[in-house]
N, C-alpha and C positions, 0 to 999 in steps of 0.2 A: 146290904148296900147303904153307905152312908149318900143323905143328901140334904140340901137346907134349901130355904125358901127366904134366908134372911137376907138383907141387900147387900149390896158387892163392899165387902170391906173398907173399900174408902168411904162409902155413903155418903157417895155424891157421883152422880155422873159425870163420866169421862175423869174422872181425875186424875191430875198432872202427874202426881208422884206416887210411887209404888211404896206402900209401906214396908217395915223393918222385916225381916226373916220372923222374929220374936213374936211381930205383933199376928205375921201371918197365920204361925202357927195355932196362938189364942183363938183366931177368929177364922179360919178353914177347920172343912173337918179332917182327918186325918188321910184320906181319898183326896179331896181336893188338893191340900199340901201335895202330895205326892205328885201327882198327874200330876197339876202345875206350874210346882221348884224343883221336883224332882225328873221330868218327863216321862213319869208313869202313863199307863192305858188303865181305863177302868176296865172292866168285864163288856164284853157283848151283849146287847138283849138283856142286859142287868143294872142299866143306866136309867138315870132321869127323862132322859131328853128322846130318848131313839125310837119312840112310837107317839110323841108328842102331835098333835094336828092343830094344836090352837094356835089362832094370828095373834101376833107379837114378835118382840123381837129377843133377841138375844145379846148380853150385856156379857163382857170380862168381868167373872167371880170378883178381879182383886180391886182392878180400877171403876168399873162400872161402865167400860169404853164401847161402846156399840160395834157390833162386830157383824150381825146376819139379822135376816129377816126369815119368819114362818114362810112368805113368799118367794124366797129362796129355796126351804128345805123339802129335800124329795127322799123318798124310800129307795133306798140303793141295797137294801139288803144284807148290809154291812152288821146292824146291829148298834149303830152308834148313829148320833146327827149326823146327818148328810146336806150341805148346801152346793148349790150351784158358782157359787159367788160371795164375798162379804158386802156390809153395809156399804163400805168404800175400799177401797185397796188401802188407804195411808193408812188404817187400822188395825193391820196385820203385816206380819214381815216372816217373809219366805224365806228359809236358811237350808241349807245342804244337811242330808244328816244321812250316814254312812253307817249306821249303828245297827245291830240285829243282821248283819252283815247282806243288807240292800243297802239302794242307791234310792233314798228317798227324800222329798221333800218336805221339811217341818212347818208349821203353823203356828205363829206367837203374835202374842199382844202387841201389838206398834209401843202402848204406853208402859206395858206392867212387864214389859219381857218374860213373860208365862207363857208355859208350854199349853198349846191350844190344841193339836191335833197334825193329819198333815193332810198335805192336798194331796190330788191326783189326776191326771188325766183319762181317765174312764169315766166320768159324768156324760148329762144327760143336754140336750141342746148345744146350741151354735158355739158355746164357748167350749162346753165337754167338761170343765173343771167338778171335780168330788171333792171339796172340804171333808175332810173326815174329823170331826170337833168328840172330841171326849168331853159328855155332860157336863162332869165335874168341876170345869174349866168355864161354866156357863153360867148364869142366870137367866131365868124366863121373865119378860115381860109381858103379860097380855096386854091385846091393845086398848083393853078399857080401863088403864091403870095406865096409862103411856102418860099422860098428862098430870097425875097427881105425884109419878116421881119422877119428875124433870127433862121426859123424853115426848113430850108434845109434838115437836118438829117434825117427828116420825110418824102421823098421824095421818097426815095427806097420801101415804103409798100406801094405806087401806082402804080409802075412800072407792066406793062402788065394788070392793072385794068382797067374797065370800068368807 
C-alpha cells in the first residue's frame, strides 16, 4: 500500500486550480493517481485512513480543499473512511454513477474534480448519510497542526472535544 504524508499538491489550501495530468502524476503516488483521475477504489482495511481516530480534518490530496472532519467519521465497517457529512456541501459534488452495474452515487472534489468515494444512505444519525472516501483521495490534518498549515479556522469545532 502506497501512501504519503506530503501536503496536497497544490501546497496551499483550498486551491483554486487543479494541476496538469503531468504534474499530478510526478506528485501522487501511483494509488492516489488512480483512485482519483482514474476512479479507482483502494483495497479495504488496506488503507491510510479507515482505522484512523485522530481529531483533524481531512483535506483533497490534489487541491488541499477541506472536505470532513475526524468529528464526522464513524466506523461503518466498510473498511474505508466513513463520514456522516462533509466539512460543507459546496466542497463536494454528487454525480450519478451507473458503473459496476449499480445505481450509485459518486463523491468528488467541488475544486479538483477528483474522484473522492461515494455516498450512501445507510449512515448513522438524523441525516443517515455514509461518505464512503477512499484514503488515497485524502490528506490527514491533525488538529495541532491546523494552524501551522493554513487551516486555523477549523480550530473552534474542536474546542471542548475529546
Amino acid at each position: 500500500m502506497e501512501t504519503t504524508t506530503n501536503p496536497s499538491v497544490s501546497g496551499s489550501p483550498g486551491a483554486t486550480t487543479k494541476p496538469s495530468s503531468e504534474d499530478l502524476k510526478k506528485k501522487l503516488t501511483a494509488q492516489q493517481y488512480h483512485v482519483t483521475q482514474e476512479c479507482g477504489t483502494e483495497p479495504p482495511f488496506n488503507n491510510a485512513y479507515w482505522n484512523n481516530h485522530v481529531a483533524g480534518i481531512y483535506v483533497d490530496i490534489v487541491t488541499g480543499q477541506p472536505l470532513f472532519t475526524s468529528l464526522d467519521k464513524f466506523d461503518s465497517g466498510t473498511g474505508w473512511p466513513s463520514f456522516t457529512k462533509p466539512i460543507t456541501k459546496e466542497n463536494v459534488v454528487e454525480k450519478s454513477d451507473r458503473t459496476m452495474g449499480m445505481d450509485r452515487t459518486e463523491v468528488r472534489g467541488a475544486k479538483s474534480d477528483s474522484h473522492l468515494g461515494h455516498v450512501f444512505d445507510d449512515g448513522p444519525g438524523p441525516g443517515g448519510m455514509r461518505y464512503c472516501i477512499n484514503s488515497a483521495a485524502l490528506r490527514f490534518i491533525p488538529v495541532e497542526k491546523l494552524k501551522e498549515e493554513g487551516y486555523g479556522q477549523f480550530l473552534p469545532l474542536f474546542e471542548g472535544k475529546k
